[in-house]
N, C-alpha and C positions, 0 to 999 in steps of 0.2 A: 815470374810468370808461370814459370811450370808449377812451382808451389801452387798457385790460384788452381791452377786448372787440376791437379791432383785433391783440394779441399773441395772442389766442385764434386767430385766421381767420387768422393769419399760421402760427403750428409745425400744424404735421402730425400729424395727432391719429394714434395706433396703431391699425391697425388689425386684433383680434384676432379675425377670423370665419375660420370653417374649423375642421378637424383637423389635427393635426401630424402628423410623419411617423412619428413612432413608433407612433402610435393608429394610423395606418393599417396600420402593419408588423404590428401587434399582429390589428388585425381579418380583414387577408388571411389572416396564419396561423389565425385561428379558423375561415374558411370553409375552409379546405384540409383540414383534419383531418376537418372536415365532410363533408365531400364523400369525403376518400378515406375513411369509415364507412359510409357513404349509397350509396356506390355500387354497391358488392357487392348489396348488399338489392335496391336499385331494378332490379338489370338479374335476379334472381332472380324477378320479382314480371312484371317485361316479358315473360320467357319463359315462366311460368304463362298469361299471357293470349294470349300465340300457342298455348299446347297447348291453349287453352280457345277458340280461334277455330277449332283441328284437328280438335275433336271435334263442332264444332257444322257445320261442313262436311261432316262425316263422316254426322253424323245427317240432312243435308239429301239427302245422296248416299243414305243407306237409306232414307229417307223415300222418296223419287222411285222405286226399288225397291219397296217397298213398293204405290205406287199404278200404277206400274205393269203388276207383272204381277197383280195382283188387277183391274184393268180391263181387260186381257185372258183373264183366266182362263187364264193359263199357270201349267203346275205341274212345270216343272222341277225337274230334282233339287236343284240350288243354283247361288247366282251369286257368285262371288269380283268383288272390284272391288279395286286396288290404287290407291291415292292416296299420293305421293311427293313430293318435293320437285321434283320436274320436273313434274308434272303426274298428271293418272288414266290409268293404263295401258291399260287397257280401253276406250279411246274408242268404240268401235265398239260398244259396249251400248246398246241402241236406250235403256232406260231412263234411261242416263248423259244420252244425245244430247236425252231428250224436257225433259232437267230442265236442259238448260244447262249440267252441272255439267263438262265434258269440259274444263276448265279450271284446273279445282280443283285448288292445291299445297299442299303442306307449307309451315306459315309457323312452325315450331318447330325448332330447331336441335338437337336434342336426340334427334328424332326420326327413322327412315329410310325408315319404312312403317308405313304402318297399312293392314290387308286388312279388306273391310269382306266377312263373308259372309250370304248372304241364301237361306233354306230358303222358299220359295214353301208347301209342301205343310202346315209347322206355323207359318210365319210368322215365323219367329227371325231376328234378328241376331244376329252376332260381330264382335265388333271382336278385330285382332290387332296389335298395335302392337308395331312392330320399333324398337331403338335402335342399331341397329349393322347391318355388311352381312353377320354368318352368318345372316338372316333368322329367326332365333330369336325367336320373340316374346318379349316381355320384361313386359308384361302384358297381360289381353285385358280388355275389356267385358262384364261380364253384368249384366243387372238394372238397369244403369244403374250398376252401382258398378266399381272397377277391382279384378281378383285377380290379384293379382301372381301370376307361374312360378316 
């Protein structure tokens, strides 16, 4: 018996822990096909939330509009404000300047301008959202909803 048990501690037992290399070959390939399906979706879903981080910039810049010239009781005819991928064109709008906002970009790639216009006398916004450089709008904001041109 001691014999046994010394022939046992003596051969080199196999040892079968892990994955082969097939299972691995096999499982890379399952995340690649994954990934190249996933991916399209994912960077579709990225660029909605940059146009949805555009529009919420946008509404902070008409907001500050908004309480602006209603605290001064200014009743200009209208105020354009142009927010681009470079930055707000119109720095120099005491309004922009009072709200901090003279820094606001475009974080949507899809996008080239959006003109945000603000009527003081009945209170309205317009959004005009450009995709391209013939400055064509390509749809505006009313209501809160978007109407395609």
């Amino acid at each position: 018996m001691v014999k046994n048990v010394f022939k046992k501690l003596g051969k080199k037992q196999k040892n079968n822990k892990g994955f082969s290399l097939v299972e691995l070959i096999v499982v890379i390939a399952i995340m690649a096909v994954l990934v190249g399906v996933l991916a399209p979706q994912l960077m579709k879903y990225v660029e909605k939330s940059r146009e949805a981080t555009d529009i919420q910039n946008c509404d902070s810049i008409a907001s500050a509009l908004k309480a602006y010239y209603a605290d001064k009781e200014d009743q200009t005819a209208s105020v354009t404000i142009n927010v681009t991928s470079t930055g707000v064109s119109e720095t120099s709008d005491p309004a922009v300047k009072d709200a901090g906002m003279v820094k606001t970009k475009l974080k949507g790639k899809n996008w080239t301008k959006i003109a945000i216009t603000y009527k003081p006398a009945d209170g309205s916004i317009e959004y005009a959202i450009t995709e391209d450089t013939t400055n064509k709008p390509y749809y505006k904001i009313e209501d809160n909803k978007f109407v395609k041109q």
